[in-house]
C-alpha positions in Angstrom: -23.4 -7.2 -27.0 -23.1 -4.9 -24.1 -19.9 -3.3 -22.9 -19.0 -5.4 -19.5 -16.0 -4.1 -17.6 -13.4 -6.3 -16.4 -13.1 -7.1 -12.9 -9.7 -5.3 -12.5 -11.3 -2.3 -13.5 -14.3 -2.3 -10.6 -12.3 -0.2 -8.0 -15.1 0.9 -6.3 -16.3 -2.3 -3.1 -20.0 -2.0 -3.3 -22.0 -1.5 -0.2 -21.8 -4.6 2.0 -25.3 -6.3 2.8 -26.8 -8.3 5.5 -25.4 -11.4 4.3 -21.7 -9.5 3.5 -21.9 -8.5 6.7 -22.3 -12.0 8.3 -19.4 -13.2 10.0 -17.6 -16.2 8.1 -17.4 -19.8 10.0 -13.6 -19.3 10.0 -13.8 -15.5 11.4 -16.7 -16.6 13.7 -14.5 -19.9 15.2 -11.5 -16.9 15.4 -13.5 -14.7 17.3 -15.2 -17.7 19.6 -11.8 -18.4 20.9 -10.8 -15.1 21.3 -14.1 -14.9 23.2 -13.2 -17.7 25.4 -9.5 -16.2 26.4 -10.9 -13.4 27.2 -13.7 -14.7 29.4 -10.8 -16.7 31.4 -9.1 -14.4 32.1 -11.1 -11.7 33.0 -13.1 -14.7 35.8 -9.5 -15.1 36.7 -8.9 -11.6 37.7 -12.5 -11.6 39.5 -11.0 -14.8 41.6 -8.1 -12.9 42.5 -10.0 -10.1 43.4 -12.4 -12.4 45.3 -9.6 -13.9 46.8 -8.2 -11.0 47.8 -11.1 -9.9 49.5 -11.7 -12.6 51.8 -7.9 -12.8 53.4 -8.3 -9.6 54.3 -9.3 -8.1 57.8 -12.9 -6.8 57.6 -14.0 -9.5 56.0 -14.6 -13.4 56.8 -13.0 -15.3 55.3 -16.1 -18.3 55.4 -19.2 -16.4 54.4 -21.1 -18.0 51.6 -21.1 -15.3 49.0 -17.2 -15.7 48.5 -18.1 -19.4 48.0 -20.6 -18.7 45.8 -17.9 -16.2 43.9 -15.2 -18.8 43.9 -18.5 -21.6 42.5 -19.0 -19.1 39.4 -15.9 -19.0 39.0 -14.9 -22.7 38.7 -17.9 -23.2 36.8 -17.1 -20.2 34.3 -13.5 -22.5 33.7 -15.4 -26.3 33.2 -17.8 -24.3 30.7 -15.6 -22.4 28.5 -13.4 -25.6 28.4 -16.7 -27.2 27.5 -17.0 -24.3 25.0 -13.9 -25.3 22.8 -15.1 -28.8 22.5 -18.0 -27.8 20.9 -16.4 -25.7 18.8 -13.7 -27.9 17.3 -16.3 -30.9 16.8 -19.3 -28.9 15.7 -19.9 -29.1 11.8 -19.4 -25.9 10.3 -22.1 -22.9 10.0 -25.6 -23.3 11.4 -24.5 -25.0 15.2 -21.1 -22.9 15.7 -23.7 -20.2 15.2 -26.2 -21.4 17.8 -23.0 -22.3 20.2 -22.4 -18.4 19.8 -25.6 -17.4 21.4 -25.6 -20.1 24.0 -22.6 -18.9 25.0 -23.2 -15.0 25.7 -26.6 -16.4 27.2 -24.4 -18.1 29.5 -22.3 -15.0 30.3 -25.4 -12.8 30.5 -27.0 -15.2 33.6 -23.8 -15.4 34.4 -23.4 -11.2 34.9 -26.6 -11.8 36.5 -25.8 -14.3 39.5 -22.7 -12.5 40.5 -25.1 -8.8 40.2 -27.7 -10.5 42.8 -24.9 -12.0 44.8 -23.1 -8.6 45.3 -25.7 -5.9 45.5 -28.5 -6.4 42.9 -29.2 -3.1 41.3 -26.7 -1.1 43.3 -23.9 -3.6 42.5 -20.2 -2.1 41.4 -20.6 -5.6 38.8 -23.6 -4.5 36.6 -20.5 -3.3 34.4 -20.5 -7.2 33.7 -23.8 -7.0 31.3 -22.0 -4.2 29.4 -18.9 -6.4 28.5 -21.0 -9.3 27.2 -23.4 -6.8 25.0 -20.1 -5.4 23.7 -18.8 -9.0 23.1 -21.9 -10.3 20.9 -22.1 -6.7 19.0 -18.5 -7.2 17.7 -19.5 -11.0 17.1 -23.2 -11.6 16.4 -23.6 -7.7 15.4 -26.6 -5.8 15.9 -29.0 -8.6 16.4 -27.2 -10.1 18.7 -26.4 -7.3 20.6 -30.4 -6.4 20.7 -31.0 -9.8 21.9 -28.4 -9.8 24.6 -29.2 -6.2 25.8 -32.8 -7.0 26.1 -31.7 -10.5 27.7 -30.0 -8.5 30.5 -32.5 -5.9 30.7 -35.0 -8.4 31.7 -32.3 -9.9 34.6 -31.7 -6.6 35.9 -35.7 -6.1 36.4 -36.1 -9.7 37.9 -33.2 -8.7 40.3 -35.3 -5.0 40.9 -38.5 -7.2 41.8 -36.6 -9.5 44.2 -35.2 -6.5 46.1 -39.1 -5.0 46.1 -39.7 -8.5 47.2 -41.9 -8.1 44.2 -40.8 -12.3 43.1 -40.1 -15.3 45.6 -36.3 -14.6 46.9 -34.0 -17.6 48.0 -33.8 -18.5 51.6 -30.8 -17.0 53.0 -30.4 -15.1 50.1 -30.9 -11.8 52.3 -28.5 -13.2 54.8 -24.9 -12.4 52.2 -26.3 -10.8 49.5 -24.9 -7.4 50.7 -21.8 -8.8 51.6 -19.3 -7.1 49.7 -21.0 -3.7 50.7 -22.5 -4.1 53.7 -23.5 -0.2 54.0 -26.3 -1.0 51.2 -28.0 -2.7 53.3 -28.4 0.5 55.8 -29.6 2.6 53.1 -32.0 0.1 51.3 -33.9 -1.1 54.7 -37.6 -2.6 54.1 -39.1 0.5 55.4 -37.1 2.9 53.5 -38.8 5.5 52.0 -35.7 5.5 49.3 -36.0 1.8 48.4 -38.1 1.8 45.3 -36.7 5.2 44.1 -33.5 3.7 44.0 -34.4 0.2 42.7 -36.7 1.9 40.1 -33.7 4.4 39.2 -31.0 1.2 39.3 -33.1 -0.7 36.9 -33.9 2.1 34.9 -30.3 3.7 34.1 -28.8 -0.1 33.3 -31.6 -1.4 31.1 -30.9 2.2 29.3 -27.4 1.9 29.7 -27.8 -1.9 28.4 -29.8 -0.6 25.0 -27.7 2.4 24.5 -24.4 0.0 24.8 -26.1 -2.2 22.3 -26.7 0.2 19.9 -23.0 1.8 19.8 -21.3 -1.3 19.6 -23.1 -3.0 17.0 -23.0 0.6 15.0 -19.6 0.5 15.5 -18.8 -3.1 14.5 -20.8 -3.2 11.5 -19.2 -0.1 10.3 -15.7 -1.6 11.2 -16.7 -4.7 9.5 -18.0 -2.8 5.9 -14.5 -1.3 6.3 -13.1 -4.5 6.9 -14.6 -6.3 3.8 -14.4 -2.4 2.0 -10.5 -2.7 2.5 -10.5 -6.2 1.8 -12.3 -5.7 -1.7 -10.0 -3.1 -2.5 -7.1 -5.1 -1.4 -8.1 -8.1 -3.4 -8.9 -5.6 -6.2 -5.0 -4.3 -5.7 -3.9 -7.5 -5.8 -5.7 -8.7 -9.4 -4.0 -5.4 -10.6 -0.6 -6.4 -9.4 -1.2 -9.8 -11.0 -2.7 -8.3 -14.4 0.1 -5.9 -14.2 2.9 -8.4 -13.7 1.1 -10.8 -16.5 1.4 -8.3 -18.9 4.8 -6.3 -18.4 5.9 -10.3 -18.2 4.1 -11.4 -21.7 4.3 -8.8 -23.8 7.2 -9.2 -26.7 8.6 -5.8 -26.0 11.4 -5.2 -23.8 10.8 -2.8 -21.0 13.7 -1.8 -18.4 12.7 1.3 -15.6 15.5 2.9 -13.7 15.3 5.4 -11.3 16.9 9.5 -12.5 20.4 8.0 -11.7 20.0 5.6 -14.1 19.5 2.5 -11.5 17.8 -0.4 -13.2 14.9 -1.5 -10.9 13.0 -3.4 -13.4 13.6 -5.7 -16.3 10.8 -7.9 -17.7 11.9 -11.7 -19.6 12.2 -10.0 -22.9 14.4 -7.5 -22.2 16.7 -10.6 -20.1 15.8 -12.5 -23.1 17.4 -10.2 -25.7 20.4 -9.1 -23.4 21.2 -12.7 -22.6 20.1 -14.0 -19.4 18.0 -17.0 -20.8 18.5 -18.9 -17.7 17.5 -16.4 -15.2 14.7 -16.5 -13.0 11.5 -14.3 -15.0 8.8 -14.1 -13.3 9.0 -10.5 -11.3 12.2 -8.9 -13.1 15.6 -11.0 -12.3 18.1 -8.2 -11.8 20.9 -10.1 -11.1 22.1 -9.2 -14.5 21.9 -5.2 -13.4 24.1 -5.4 -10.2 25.8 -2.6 -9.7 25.0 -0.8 -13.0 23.2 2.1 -14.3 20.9 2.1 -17.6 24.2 3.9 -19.2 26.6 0.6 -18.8 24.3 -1.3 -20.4 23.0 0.8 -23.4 26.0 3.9 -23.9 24.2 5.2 -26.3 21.6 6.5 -23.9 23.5 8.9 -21.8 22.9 12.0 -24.4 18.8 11.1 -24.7 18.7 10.8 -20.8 20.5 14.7 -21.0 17.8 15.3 -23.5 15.4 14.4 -21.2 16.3 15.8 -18.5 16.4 19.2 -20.4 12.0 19.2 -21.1 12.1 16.7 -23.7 9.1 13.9 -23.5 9.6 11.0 -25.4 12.6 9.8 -27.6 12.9 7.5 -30.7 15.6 5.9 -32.8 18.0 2.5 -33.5 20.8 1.8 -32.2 23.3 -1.8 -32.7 23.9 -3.7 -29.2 27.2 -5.2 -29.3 28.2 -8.6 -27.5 30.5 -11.0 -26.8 28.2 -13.2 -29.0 26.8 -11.1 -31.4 24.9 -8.1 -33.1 21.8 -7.3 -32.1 19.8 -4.1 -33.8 17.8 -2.4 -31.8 14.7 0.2 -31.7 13.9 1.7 -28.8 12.0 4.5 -27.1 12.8 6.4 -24.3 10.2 8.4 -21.7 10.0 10.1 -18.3 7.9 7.3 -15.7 6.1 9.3 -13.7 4.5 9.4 -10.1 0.7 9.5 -9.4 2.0 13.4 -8.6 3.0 14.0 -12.0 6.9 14.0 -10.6 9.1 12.4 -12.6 10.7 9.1 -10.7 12.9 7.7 -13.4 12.6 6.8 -16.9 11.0 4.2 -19.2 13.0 2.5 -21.8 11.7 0.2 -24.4 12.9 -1.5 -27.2 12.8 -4.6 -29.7 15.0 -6.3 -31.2 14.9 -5.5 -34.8 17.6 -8.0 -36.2 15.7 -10.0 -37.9 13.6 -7.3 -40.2 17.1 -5.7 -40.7 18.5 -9.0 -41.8 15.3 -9.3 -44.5 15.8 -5.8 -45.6 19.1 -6.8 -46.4 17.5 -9.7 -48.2 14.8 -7.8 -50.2 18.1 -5.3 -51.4 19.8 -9.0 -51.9 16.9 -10.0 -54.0 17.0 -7.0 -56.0 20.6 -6.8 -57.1 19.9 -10.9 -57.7 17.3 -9.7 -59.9 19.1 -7.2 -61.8 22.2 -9.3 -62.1 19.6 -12.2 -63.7 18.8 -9.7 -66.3 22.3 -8.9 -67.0 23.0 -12.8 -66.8 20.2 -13.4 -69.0 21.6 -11.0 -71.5 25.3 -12.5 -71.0 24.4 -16.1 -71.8 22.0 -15.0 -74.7 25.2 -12.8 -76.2 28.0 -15.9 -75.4 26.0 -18.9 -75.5 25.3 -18.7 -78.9 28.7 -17.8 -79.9 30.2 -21.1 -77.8 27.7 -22.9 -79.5 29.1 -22.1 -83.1 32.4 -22.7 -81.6 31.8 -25.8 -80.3 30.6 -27.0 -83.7 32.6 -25.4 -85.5 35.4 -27.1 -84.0 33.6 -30.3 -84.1 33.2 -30.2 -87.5 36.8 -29.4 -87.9 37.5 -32.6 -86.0 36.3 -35.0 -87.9 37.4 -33.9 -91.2 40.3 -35.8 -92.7 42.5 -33.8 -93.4 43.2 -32.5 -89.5 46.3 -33.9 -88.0 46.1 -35.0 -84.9 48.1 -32.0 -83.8 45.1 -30.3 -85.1 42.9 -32.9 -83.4 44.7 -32.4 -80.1 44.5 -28.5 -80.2 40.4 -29.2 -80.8 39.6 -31.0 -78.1 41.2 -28.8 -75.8 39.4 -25.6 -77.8 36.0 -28.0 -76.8 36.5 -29.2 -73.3 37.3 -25.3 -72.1 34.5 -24.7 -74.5 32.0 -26.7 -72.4 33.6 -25.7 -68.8 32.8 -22.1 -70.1 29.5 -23.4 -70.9 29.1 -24.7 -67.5 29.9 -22.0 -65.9 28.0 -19.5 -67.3 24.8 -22.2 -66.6 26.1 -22.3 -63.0 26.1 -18.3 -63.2 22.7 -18.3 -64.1 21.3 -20.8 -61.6 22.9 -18.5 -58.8 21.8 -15.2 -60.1 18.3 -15.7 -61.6 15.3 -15.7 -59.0 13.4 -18.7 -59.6 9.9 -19.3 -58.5 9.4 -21.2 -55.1 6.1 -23.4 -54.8 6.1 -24.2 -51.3 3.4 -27.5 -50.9 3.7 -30.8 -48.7 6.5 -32.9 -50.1 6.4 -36.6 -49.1 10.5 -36.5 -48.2 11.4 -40.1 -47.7 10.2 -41.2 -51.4 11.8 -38.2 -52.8 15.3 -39.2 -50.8 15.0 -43.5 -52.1 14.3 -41.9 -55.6 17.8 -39.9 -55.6 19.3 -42.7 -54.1 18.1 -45.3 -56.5 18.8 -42.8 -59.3 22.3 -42.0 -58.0 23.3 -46.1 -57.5 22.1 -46.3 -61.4 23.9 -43.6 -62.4 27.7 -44.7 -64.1 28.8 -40.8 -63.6 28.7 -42.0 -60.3 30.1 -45.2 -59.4 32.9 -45.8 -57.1 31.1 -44.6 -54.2 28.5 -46.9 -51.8 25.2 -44.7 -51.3 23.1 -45.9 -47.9 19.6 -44.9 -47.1 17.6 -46.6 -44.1 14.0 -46.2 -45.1 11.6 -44.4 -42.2 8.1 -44.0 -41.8 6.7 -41.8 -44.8 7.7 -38.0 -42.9 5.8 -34.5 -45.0 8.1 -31.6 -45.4 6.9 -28.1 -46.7 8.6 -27.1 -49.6 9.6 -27.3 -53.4 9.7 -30.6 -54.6 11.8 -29.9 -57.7 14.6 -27.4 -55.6 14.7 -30.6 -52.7 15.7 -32.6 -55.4 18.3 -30.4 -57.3 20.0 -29.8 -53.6 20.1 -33.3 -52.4 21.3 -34.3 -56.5 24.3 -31.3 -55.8 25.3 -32.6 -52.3 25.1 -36.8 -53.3 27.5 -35.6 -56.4 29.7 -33.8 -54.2 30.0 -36.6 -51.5 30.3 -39.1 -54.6 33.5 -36.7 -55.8 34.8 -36.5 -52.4 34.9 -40.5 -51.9 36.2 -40.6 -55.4 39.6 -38.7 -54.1 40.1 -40.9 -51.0 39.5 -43.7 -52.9 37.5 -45.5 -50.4 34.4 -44.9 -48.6 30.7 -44.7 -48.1 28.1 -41.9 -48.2 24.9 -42.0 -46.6 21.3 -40.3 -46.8 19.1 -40.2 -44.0 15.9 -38.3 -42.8 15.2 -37.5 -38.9 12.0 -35.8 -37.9 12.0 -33.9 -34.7 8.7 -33.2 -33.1 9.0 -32.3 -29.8 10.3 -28.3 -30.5 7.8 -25.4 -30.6 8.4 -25.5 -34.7 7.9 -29.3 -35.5 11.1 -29.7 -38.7 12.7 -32.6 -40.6 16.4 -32.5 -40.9 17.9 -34.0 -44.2 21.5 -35.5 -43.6 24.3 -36.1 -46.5 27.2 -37.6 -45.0 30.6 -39.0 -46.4 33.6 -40.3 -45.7 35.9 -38.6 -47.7 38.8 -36.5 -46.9 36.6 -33.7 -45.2 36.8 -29.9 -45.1 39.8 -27.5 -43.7 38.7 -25.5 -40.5 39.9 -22.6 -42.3 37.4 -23.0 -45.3 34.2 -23.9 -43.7 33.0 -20.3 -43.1 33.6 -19.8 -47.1 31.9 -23.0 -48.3 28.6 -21.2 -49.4 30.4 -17.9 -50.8 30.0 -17.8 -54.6 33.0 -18.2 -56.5 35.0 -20.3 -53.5 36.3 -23.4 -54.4 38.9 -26.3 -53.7 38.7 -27.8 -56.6 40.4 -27.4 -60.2 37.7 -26.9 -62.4 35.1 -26.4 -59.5 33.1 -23.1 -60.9 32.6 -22.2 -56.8 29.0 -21.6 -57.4 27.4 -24.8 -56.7 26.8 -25.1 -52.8 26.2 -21.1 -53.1 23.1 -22.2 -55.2 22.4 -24.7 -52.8 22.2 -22.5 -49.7 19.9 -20.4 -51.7 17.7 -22.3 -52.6 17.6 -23.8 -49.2 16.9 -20.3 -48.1 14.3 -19.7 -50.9 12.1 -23.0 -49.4 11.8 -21.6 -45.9 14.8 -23.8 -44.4 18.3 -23.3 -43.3 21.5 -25.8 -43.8 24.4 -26.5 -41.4 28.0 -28.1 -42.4 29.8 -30.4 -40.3 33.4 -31.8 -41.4 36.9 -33.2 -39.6 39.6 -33.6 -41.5 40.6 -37.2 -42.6 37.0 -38.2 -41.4 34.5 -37.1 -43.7 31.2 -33.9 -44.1 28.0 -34.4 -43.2 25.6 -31.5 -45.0 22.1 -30.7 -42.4 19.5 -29.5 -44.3 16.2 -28.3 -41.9 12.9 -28.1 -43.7 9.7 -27.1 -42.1 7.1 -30.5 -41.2 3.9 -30.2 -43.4 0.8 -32.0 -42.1 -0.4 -35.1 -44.8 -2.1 -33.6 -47.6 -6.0 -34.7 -47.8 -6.6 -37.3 -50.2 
């Protein structure tokens, strides 16, 4: 497949065409209207004028070509009125388009009438043809200018004709038509030798005059409208890169932070808010609410000496550092650089980093797993060195026991020699479960037949009576993990909330499964409650510590091998107690989909 660049990367507009260059219905309605203003007021100033002109002195203030004036006038108003109608009820495209031409054909005979009212050729309004040619260049472009120009080259020559007397004239035309410069009509008498050379030379300089007018102006619109959609291209183009830029400094999962060379912070994208805290701040250009007031340096004091660094040549910088809050400890790795202007001057610096807690945290697992592993094999070699030993003990003193000549002094000493005999056994098996990796088969485990089975087994069992067990059954729920650890970990936690009822002497402990679904990472949470006595505040940090126990002959090691094997299967556990009230044990597992058939 061929390379295809993306559309951020096109920088370069390509060369507007006939079509590109085609004014939009929305531009061409904007530029109708403006059209129309314009036309209004500039008749307005002509009535003025006009108006002007026949208060004064010299002239009457009755003759019929300042009624005419004031006639083209009101009928200019009534028309462009007429004008916006059209164009605010006309369907879009093809008949705005044909309203455009009808109405610089209306301000070309227009020009025209108010030419052959004040002068014909030699009048100081041919300047009139001009403005509308320059009006349908910067609209219509160059084919309506061409049009228009030729349009009024053709009116100019009718009015040349009628003033050779070339074409029928209107009666009484002659009478006013030199009105407003009544020495004309001394120098263009109908014997004058002059009078063609100066209608010929009239006609000729304005229909050139009209062309040439045409040509600039549409030259100059159409380049001013490829610059127009050039610019717009490239602002669009600026724009997709702002938004490409934004979407990725804003997605991607490494913190970034700029500040300028006093260490101001002037931008911050959601991971770097994210890992410093601000959870609930607004993300999506760089909230730097957080930053008020402070430098890079209150933030991170470890940077000040690699910002010197910097400052001194250096061009990129490298290490970890531990971010200390009021909530925790958070390892970092970060690298620091010089951000630079298109110039190659440097503007600030460039400091990113991740938070690295969590592949610290299993580093420190992997070294936990080793020393696990190693103590195993020393445990393995303990309980193969004692164990055998405890068990000739143990029968030895068995033996002993029931022989008939022990007294039961004897008999008394024995079974204490056999109880400490198996609580040393105990231990040492306890020792083991803790120390000894164990292999984890992680596979869907249908939880809520697993949980009725402990319960059902637990209510059978006489080791544990005394203590009510509750379950409320739910629909069948998968979790991912190891069916036999699931069932050694709920087994530990129903004996223990057996024994703690057992001391109150009262009470009720309850099983019960609650899938949660609507989180990112779909889990099952596994509750053990009781109502025993509870936990101390002071020892619920220590709970899963080896060794750490309240009991008597508690070896401390049992909900130490629970948490790991909670850990082993992918899931965490939680403890809730209050004293005089009872615990309740959380246990999160992964959900698993239903295995096929």
């Amino acid at each position: 497949m061929p390379y295809r660049r993306a559309p951020w990367t096109m920088l370069a507009a390509p060369a507007p065409s006939s079509n590109i260059l085609r004014p939009g219905d929305h531009e061409l309605y904007s530029q109708l209207k403006w059209l129309t203003l314009f036309r209004v007021s500039l008749v307005t100033v002509l009535l003025v004028a006009t108006f002007g002109f026949g208060v004064s002195e010299t002239v009457p203030t009755d003759d019929r070509a300042y009624q005419h004036v004031y006639t083209i006038c009101l009928t200019t108003y009534v028309v462009s009125l007429i004008y916006m109608a059209l164009l605010r009820w006309l369907p879009v495209g093809l008949p705005r388009l044909i309203v455009a031409y009808v109405q610089f054909a209306g301000d070309v005979i227009t020009a025209a009438t108010l030419v052959l009212l004040t002068g014909g050729t030699a009048s100081a309004f041919t300047f009139f043809f001009g403005i509308v040619i320059i009006g349908a260049a910067g609209v219509l472009l160059r084919p309506g200018a061409f049009v228009f120009a030729t349009m009024s080259a053709v009116f100019i020559v009718c009015i040349g004709l009628w003033e050779l007397e070339l074409l029928p004239e209107w009666d009484g035309l002659r009478e006013y038509r030199f009105s407003f410069s009544p020495e004309i009509d001394v120098l263009i008498r109908p014997d004058s030798r002059e009078r063609v050379s100066r209608v010929v030379y009239g006609v000729s300089v304005n229909t050139l005059a009209f062309f040439g007018v045409g040509f600039l102006a549409s030259s100059l619109s159409e380049n001013a409208r490829r610059t127009a959609i050039a610019a717009s291209a490239q602002a669009r183009t600026l724009l997709d890169l702002q938004a490409l830029h934004e979407h990725i400094v804003s997605s991607v999962p490494t913190a970034i932070l700029t500040c300028d060379l006093r260490g101001r912070i002037t931008l911050a994208n959601p991971t770097a808010l994210r890992i410093l805290g601000a959870q609930h701040a607004s993300v999506d250009r760089g909230d730097l609410a957080l930053f008020d007031g402070k430098v890079i340096q209150d933030v991170f004091p470890w940077l000040r000496y690699p910002i010197e660094r910097l400052s001194e040549g250096r061009d990129v910088m490298r290490d970890e550092s531990v971010l200390v809050t009021s909530r925790q400890r958070t390892y970092l790795g970060w690298t620091l650089s010089p951000l630079r202007d298109s110039n190659r001057a440097r503007i600030g610096y460039t400091f990113l980093f991740q938070d690295i807690t969590r592949v610290r945290e299993l580093e420190h697992t992997m070294r936990r797993s080793e020393k696990m592993a190693a103590l195993g094999e020393l445990s393995a070699a303990i309980a193969h060195e004692v164990r055998n030993p405890l068990a000739a003990i143990s029968g030895s003193v068995q033996m002993l026991e029931s022989s008939q000549s022990a007294s039961d002094k004897d008999r008394r000493l024995m079974r204490i020699v056999l109880r400490e005999t198996e609580h040393l056994n105990r231990w040492i098996t306890d020792f083991l479960s803790y120390a000894r990796p164990v292999a984890v088969e992680l596979r869907p485990i249908e939880i809520v037949a697993l949980v009725a089975d402990i319960v059902e087994s637990a209510r059978a069992d006489p080791s544990l009576a005394g203590a009510h067990i509750a379950f409320e059954r739910v629909d069948p729920v998968y979790i991912r993990a190891d069916g036999t650890h699931v069932r050694q970990v709920l087994w530990n936690l129903v004996i223990n909330a057996q024994q703690a009822i057992v001391r109150k002497g009262h009470g009720q402990v309850t099983l019960s499964v609650h899938p949660n679904i609507a989180t990112t990472r779909p889990e099952v949470t596994l509750r053990v409650e009781d109502e025993g006595d509870g936990i101390a505040p002071e020892h619920l940090d220590r709970i899963f510590q080896p060794f750490f126990t309240t009991r008597d002959r508690g070896t401390g090691l049992g909900l130490a091998v629970v948490h790991r094997i909670v850990e082993e299967n992918d899931g965490r556990i939680s403890v809730d107690s209050e004293v005089g009230r009872g615990t309740a044990f959380s246990i999160v597992f992964p959900l698993a989909l239903e295995p096929a058939a």
